[in-house]
Biopython code that builds the backbone (N, CA, C, O; Angstrom):
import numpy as np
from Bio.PDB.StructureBuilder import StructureBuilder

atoms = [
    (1, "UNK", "N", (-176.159, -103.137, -43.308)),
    (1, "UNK", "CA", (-176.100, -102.324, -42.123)),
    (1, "UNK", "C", (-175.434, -100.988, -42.393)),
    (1, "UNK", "O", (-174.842, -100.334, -41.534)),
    (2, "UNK", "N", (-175.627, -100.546, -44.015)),
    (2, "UNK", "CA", (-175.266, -99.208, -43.891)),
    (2, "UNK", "C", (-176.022, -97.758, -43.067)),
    (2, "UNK", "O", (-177.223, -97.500, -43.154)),
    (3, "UNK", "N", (-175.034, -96.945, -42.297)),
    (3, "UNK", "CA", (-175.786, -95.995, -42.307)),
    (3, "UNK", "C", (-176.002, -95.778, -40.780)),
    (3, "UNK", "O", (-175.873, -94.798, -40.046)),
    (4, "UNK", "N", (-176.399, -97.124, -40.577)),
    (4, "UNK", "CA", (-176.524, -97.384, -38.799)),
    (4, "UNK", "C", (-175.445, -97.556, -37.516)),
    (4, "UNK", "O", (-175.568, -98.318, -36.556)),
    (5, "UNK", "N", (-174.465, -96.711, -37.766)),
    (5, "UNK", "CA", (-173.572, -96.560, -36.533)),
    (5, "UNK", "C", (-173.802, -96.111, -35.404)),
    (5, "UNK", "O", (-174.864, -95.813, -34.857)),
    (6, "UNK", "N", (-172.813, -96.073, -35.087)),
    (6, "UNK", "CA", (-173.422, -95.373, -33.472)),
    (6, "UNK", "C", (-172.962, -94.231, -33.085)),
    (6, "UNK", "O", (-173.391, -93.568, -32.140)),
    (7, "UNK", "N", (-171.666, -93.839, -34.128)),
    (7, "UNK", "CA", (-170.939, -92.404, -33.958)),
    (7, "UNK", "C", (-172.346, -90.854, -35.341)),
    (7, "UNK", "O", (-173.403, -90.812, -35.970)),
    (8, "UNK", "N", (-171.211, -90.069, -34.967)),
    (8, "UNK", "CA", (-171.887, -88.828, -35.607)),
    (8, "UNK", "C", (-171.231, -88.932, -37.027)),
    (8, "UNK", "O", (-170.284, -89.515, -37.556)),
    (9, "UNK", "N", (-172.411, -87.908, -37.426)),
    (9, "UNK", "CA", (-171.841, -87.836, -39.309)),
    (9, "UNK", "C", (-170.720, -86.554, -38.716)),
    (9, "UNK", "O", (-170.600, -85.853, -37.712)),
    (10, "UNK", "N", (-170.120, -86.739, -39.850)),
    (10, "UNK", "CA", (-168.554, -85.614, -39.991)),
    (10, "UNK", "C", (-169.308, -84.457, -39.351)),
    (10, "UNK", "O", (-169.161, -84.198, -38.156)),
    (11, "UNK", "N", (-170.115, -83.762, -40.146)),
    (11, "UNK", "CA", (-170.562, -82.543, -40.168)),
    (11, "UNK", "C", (-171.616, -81.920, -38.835)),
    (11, "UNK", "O", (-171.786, -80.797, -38.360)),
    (12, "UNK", "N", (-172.008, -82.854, -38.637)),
    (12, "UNK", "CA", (-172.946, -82.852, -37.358)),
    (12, "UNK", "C", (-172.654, -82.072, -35.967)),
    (12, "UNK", "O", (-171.769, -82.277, -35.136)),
    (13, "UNK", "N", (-173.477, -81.308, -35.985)),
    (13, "UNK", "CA", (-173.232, -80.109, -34.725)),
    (13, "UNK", "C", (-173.505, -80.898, -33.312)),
    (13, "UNK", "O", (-174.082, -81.980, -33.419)),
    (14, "UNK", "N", (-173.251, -80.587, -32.394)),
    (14, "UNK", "CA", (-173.270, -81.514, -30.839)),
    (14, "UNK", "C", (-175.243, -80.386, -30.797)),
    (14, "UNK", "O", (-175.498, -79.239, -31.165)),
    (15, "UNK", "N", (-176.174, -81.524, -30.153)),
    (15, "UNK", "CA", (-177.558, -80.226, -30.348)),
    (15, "UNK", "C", (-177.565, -80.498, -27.941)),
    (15, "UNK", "O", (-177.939, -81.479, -27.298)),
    (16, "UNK", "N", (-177.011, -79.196, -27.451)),
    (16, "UNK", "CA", (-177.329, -79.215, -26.151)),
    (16, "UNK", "C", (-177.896, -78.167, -25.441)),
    (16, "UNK", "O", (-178.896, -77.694, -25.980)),
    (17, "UNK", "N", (-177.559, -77.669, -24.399)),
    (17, "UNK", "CA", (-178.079, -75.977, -23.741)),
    (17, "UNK", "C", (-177.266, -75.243, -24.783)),
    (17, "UNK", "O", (-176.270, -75.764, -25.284)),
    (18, "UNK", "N", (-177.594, -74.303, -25.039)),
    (18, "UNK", "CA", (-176.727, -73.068, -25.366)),
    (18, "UNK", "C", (-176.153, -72.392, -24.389)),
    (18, "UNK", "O", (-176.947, -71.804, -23.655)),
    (19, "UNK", "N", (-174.880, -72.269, -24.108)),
    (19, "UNK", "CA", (-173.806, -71.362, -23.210)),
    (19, "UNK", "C", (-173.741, -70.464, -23.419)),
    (19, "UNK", "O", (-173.553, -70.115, -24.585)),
    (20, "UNK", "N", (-173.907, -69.216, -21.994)),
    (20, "UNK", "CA", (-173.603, -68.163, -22.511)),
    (20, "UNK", "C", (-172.011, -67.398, -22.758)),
    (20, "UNK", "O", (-171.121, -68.211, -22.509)),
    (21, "UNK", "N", (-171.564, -66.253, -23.120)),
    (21, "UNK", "CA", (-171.076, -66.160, -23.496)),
    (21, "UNK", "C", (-169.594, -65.739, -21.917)),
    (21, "UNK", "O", (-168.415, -65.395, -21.999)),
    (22, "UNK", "N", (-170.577, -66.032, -20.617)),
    (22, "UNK", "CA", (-170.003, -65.959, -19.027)),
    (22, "UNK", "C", (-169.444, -67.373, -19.156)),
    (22, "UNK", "O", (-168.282, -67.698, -18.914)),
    (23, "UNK", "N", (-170.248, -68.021, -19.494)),
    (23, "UNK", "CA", (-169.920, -69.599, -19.155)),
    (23, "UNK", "C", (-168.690, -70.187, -20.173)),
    (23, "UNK", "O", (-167.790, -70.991, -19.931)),
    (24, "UNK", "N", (-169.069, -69.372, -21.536)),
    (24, "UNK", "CA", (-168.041, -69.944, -21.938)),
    (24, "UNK", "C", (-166.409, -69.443, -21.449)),
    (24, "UNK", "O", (-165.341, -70.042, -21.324)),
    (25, "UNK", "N", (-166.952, -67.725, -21.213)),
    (25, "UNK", "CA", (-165.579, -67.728, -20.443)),
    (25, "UNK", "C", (-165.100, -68.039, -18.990)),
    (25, "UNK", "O", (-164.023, -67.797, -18.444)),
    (26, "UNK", "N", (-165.766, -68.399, -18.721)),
    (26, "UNK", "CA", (-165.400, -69.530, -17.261)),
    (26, "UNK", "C", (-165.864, -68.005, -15.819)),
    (26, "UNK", "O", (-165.490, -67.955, -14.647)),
    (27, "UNK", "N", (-166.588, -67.200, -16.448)),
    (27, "UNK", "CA", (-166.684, -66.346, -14.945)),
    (27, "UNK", "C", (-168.103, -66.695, -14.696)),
    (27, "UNK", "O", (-168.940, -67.078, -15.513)),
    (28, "UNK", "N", (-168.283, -66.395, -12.785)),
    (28, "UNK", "CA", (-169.022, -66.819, -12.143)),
    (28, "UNK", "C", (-169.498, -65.612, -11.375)),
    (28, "UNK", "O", (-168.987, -65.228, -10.323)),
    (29, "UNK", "N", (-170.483, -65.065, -11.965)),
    (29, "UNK", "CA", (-170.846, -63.651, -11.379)),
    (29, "UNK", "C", (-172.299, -64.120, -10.421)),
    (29, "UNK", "O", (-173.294, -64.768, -10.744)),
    (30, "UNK", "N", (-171.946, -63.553, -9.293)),
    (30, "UNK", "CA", (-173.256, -63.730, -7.741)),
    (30, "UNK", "C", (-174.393, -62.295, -8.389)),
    (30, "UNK", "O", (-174.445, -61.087, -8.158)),
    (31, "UNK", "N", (-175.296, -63.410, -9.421)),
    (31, "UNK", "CA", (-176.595, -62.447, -9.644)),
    (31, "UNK", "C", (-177.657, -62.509, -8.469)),
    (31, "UNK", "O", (-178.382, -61.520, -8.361)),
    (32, "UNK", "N", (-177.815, -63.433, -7.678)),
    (32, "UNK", "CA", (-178.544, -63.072, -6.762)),
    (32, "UNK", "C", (-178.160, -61.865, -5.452)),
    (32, "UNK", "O", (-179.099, -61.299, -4.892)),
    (33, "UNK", "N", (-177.111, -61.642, -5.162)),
    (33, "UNK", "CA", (-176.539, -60.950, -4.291)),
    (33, "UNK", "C", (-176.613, -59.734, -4.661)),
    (33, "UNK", "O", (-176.862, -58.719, -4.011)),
    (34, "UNK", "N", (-176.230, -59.994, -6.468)),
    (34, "UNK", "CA", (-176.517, -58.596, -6.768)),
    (34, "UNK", "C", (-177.838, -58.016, -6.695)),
    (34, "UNK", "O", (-178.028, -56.825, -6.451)),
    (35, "UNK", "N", (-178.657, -58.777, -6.886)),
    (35, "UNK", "CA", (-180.489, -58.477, -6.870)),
    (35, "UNK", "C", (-180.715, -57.747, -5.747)),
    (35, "UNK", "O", (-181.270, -56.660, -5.584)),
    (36, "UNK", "N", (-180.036, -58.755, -4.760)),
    (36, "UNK", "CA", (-180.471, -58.457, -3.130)),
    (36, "UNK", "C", (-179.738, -57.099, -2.803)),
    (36, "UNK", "O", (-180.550, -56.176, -2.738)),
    (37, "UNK", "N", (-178.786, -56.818, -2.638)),
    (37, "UNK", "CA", (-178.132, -55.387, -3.146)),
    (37, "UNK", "C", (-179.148, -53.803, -3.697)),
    (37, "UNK", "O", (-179.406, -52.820, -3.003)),
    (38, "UNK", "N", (-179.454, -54.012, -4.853)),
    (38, "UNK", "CA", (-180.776, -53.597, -4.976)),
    (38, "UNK", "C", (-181.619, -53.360, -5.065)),
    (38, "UNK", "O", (-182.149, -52.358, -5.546)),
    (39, "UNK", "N", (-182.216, -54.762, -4.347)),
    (39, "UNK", "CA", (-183.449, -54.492, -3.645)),
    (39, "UNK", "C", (-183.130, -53.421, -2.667)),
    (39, "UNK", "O", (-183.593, -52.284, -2.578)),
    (40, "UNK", "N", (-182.344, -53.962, -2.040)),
    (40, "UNK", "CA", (-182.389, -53.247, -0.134)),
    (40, "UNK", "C", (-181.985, -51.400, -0.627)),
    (40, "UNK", "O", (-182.344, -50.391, -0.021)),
    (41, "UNK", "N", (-181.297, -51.471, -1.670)),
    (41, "UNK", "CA", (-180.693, -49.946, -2.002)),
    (41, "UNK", "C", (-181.803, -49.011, -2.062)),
    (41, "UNK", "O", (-181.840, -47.893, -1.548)),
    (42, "UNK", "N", (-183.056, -49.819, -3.013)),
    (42, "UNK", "CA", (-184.294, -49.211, -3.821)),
    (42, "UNK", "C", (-185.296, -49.007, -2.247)),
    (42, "UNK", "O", (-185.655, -47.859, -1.988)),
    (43, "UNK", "N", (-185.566, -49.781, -1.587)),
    (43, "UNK", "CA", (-185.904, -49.926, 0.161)),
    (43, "UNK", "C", (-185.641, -48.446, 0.909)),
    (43, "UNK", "O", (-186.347, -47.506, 1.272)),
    (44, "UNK", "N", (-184.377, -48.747, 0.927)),
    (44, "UNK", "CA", (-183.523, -47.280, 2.078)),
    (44, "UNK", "C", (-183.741, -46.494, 1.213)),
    (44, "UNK", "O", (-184.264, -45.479, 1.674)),
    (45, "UNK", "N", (-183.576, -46.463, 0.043)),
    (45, "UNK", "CA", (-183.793, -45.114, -0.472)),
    (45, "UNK", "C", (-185.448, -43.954, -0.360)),
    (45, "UNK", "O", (-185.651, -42.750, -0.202)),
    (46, "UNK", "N", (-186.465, -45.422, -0.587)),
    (46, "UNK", "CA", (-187.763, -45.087, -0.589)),
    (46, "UNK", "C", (-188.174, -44.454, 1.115)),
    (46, "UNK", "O", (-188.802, -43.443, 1.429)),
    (47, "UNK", "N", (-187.596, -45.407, 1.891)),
    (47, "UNK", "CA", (-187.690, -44.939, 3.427)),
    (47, "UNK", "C", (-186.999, -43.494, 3.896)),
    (47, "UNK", "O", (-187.556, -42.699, 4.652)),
    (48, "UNK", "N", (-185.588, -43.292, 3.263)),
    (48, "UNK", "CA", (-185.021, -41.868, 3.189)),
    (48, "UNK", "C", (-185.926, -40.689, 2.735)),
    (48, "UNK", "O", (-186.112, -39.570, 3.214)),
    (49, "UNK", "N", (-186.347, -41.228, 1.814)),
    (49, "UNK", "CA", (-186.993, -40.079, 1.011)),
    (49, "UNK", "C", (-188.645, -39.838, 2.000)),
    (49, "UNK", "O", (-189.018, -38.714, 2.335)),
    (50, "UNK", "N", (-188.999, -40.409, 2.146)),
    (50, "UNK", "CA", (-190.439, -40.590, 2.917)),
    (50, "UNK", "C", (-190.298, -39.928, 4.296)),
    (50, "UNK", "O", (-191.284, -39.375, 4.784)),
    (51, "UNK", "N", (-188.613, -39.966, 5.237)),
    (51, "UNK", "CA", (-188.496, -39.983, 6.287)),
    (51, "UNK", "C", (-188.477, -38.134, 5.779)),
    (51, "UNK", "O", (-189.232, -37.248, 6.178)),
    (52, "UNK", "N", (-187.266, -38.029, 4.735)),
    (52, "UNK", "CA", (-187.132, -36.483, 4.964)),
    (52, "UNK", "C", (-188.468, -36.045, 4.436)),
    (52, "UNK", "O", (-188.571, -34.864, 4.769)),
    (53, "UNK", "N", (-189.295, -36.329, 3.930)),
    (53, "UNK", "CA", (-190.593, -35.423, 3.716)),
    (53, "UNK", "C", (-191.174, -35.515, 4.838)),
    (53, "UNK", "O", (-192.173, -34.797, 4.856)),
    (54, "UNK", "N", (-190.971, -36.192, 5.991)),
    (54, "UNK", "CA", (-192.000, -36.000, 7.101)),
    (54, "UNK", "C", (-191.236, -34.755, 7.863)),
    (54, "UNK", "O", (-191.769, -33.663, 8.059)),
    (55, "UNK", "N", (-189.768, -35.137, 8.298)),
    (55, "UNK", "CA", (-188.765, -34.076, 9.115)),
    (55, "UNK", "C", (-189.503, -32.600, 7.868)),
    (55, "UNK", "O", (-190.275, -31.777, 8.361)),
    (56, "UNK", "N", (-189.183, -32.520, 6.612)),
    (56, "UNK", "CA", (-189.406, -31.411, 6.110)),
    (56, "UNK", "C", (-191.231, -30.761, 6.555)),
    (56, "UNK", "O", (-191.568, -29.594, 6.756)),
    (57, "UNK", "N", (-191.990, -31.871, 6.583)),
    (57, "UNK", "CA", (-193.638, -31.502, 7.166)),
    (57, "UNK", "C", (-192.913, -30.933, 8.648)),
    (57, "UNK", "O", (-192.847, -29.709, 8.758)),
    (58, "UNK", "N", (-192.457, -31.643, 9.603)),
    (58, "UNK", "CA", (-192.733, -31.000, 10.854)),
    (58, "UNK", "C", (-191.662, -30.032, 10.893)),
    (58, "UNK", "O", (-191.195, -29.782, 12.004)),
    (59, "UNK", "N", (-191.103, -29.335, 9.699)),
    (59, "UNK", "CA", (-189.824, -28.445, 10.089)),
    (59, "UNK", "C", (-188.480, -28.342, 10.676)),
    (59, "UNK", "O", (-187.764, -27.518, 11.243)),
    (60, "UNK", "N", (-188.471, -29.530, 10.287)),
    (60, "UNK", "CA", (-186.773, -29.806, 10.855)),
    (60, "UNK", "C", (-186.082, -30.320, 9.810)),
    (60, "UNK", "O", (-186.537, -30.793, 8.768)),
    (61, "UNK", "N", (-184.579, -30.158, 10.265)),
    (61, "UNK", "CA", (-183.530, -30.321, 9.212)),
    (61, "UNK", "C", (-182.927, -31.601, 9.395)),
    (61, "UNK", "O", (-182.092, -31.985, 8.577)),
    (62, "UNK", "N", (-183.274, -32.360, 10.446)),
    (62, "UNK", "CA", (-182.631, -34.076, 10.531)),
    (62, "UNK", "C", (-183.986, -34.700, 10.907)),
    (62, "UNK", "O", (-185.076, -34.434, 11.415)),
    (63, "UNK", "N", (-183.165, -35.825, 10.277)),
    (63, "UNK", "CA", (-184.147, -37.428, 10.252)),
    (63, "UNK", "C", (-183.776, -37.782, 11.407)),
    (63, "UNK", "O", (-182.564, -37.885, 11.599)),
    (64, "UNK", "N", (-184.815, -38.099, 12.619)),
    (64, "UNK", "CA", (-184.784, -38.726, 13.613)),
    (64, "UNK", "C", (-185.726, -39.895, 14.154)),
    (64, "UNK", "O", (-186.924, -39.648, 14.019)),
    (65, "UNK", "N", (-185.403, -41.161, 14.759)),
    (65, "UNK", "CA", (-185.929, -41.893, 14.581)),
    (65, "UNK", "C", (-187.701, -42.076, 14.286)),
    (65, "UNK", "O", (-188.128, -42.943, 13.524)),
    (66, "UNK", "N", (-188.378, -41.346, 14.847)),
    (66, "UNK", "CA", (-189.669, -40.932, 14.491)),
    (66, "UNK", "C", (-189.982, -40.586, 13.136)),
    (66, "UNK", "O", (-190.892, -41.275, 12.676)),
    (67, "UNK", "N", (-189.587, -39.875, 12.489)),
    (67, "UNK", "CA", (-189.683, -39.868, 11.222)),
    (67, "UNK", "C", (-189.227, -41.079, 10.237)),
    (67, "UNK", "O", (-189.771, -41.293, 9.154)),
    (68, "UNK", "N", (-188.553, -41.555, 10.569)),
    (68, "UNK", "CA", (-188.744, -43.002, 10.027)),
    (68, "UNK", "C", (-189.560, -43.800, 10.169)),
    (68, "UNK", "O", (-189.836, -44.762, 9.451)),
    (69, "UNK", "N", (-190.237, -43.283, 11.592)),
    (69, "UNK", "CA", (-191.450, -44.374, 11.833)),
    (69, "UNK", "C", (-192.707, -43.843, 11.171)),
    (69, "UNK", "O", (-193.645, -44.580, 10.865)),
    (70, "UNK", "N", (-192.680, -42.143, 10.902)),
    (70, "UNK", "CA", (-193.730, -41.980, 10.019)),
    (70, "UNK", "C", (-193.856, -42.518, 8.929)),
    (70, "UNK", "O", (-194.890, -43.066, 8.548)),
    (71, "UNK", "N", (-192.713, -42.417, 8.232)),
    (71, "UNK", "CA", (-192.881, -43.193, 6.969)),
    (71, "UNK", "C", (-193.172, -44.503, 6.461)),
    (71, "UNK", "O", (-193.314, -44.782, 5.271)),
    (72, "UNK", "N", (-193.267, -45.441, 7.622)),
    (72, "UNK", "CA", (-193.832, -46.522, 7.316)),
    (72, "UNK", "C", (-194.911, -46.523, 7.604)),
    (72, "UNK", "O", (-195.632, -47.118, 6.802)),
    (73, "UNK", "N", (-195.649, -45.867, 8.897)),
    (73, "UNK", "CA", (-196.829, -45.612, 9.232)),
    (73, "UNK", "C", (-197.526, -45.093, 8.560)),
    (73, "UNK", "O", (-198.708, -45.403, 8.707)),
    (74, "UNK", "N", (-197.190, -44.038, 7.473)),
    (74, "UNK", "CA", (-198.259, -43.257, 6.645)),
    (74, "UNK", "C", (-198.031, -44.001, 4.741)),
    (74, "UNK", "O", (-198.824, -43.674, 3.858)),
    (75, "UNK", "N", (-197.046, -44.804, 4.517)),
    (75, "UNK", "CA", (-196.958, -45.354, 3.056)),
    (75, "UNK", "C", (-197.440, -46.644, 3.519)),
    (75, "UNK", "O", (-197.121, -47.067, 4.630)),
    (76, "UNK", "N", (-198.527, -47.580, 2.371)),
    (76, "UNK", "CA", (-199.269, -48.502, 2.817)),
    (76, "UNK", "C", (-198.248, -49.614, 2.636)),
    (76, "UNK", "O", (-198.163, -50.616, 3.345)),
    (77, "UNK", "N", (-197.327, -49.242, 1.378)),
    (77, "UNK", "CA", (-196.831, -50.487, 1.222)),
    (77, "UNK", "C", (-195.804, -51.098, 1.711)),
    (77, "UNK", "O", (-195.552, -52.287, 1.517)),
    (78, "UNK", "N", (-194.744, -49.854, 2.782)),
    (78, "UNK", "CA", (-193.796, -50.176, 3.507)),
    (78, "UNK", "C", (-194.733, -50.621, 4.865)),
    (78, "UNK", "O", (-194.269, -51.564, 5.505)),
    (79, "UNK", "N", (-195.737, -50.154, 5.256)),
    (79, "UNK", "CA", (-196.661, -50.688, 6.299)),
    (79, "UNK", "C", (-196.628, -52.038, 6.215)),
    (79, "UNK", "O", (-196.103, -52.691, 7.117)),
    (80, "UNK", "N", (-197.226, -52.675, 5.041)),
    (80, "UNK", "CA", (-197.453, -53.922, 4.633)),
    (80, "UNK", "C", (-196.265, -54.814, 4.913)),
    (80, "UNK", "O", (-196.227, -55.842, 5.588)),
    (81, "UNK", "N", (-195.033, -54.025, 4.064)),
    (81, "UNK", "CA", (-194.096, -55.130, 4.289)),
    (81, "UNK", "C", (-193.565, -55.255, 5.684)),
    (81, "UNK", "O", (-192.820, -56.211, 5.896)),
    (82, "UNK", "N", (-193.931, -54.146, 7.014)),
    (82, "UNK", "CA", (-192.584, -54.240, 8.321)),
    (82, "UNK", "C", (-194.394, -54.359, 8.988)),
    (82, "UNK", "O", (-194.889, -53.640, 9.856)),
    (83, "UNK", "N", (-194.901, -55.223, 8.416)),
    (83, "UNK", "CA", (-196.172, -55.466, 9.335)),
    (83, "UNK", "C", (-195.703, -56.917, 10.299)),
    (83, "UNK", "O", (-196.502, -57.470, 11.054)),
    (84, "UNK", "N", (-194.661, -57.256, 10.154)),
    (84, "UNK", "CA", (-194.413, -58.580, 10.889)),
    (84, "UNK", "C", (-193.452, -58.352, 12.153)),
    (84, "UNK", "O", (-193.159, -59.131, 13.060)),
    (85, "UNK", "N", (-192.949, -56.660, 11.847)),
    (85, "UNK", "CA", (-192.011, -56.420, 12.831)),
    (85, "UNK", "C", (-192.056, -56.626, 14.277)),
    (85, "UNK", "O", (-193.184, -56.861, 14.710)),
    (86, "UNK", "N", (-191.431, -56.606, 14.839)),
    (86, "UNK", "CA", (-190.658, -56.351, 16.516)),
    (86, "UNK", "C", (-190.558, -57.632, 17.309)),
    (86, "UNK", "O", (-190.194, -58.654, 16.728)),
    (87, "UNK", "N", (-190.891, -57.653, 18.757)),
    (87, "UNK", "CA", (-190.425, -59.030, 19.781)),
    (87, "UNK", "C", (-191.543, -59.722, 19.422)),
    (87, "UNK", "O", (-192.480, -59.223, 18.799)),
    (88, "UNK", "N", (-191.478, -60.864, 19.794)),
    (88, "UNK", "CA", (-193.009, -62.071, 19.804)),
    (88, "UNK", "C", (-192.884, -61.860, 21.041)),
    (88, "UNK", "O", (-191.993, -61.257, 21.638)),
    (89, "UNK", "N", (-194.150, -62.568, 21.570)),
    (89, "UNK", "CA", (-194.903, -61.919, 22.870)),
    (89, "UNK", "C", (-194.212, -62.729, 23.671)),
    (89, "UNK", "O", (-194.344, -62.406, 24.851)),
    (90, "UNK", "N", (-193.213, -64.083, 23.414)),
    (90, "UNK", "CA", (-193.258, -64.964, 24.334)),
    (90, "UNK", "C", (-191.829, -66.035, 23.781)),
    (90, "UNK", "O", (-191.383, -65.913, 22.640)),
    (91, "UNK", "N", (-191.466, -66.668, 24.406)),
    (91, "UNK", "CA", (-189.573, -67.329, 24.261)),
    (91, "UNK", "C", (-190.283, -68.883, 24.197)),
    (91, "UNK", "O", (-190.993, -69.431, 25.040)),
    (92, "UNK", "N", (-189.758, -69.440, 22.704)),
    (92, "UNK", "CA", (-190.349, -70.549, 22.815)),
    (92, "UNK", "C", (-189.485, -71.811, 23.690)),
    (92, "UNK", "O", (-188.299, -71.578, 23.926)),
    (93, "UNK", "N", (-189.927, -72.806, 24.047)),
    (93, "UNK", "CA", (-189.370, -73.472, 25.083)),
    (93, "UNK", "C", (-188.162, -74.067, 24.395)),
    (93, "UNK", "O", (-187.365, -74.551, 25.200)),
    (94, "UNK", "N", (-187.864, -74.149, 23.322)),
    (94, "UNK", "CA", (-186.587, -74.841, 22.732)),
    (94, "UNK", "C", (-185.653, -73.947, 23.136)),
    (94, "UNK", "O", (-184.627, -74.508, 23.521)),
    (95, "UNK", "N", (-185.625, -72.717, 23.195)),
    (95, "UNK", "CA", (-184.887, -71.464, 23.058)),
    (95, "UNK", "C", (-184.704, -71.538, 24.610)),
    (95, "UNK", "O", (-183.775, -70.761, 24.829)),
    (96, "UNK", "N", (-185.079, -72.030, 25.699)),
    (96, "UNK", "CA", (-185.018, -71.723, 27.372)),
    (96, "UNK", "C", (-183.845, -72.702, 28.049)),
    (96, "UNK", "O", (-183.794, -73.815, 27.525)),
    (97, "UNK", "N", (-183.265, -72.555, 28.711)),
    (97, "UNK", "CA", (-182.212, -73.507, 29.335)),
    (97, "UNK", "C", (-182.733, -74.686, 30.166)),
    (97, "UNK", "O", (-183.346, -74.524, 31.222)),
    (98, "UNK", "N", (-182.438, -75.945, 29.599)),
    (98, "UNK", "CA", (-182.636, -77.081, 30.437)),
    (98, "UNK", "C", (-182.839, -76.957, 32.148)),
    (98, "UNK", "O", (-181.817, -76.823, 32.821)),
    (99, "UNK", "N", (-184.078, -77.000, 32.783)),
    (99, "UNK", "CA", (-183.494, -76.665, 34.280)),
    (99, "UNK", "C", (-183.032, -78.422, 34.514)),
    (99, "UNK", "O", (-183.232, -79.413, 33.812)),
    (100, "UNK", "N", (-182.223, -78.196, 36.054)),
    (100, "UNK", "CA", (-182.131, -79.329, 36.198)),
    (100, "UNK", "C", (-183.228, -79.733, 37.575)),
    (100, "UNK", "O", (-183.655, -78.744, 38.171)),
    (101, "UNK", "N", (-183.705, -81.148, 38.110)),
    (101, "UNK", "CA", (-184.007, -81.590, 38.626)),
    (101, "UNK", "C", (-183.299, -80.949, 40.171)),
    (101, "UNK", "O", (-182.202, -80.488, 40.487)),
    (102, "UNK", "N", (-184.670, -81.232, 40.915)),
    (102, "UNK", "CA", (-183.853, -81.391, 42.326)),
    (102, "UNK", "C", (-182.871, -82.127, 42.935)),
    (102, "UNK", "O", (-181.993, -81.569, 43.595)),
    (103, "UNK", "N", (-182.918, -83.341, 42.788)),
    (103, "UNK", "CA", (-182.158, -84.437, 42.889)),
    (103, "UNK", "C", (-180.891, -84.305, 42.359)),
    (103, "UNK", "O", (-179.914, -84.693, 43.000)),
    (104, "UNK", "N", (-180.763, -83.684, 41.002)),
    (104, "UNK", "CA", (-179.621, -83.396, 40.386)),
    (104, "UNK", "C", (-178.702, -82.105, 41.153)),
    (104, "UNK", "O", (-177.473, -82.070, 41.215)),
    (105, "UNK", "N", (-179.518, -81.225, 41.626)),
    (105, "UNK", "CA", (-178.661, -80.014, 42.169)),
    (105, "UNK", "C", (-178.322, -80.437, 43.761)),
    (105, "UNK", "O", (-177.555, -79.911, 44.567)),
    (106, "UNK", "N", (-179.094, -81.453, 43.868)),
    (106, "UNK", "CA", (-178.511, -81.803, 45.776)),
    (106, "UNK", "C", (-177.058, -82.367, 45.303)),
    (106, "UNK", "O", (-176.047, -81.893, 45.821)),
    (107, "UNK", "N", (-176.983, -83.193, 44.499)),
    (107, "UNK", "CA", (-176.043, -83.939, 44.055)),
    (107, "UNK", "C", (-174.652, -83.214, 43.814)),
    (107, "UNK", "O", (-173.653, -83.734, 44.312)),
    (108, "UNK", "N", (-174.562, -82.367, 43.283)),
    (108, "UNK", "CA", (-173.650, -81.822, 43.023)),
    (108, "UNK", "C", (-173.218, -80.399, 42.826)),
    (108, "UNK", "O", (-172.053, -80.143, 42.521)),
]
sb = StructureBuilder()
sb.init_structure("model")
sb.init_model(0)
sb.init_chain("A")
sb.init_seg("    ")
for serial, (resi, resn, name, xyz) in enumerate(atoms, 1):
    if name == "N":
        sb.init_residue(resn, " ", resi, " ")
    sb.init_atom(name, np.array(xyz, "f"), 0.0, 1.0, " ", f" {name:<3s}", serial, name[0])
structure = sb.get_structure()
């Protein structure tokens, strides 16, 4: 039964994930937050820039809410994405307050 143990040879490396060099030092950095961060930065910026080229088309020196709305209205792809925007037409019944019964409001 040489040979057949159940431990490691001396020399034998542990074979698992490779750690990076965060993990090995024990920090815990929020990469998604950071993503989301700039995303939204790269967003406002594209909408800024779109808004003042419209104020600069109609000759004015401030961005006012209309010109923001040009800029989604006239770029297809901010169109695309705030194509889901504003109220729904209608309050779904989960969202409405229990009425109560007649019987219940004589009552009390």
């Amino acid at each position: 039964m040489c040979g057949r143990g159940k431990g490691k040879a001396a020399g034998a490396k542990a074979v698992g994930s490779p750690r990076t060099k965060s993990a090995k030092a024990g920090l815990v950095f929020p990469v998604a937050a950071v993503y989301l961060a700039a995303v939204l930065e790269y967003v406002a910026a594209e909408v800024l820039d779109l808004a003042g080229a419209a104020a600069t088309d109609s000759e004015r020196n401030r961005i006012v809410p209309f010109h923001i709305q040009l800029a989604f209205k006239y770029d297809v792809e901010l169109n695309q994405l705030m194509s889901g925007r504003g109220v729904l037409p209608n309050i779904q019944n989960q969202l409405l307050p229990k009425l109560y019964k007649e019987s219940d409001a004589r009552k009390g």
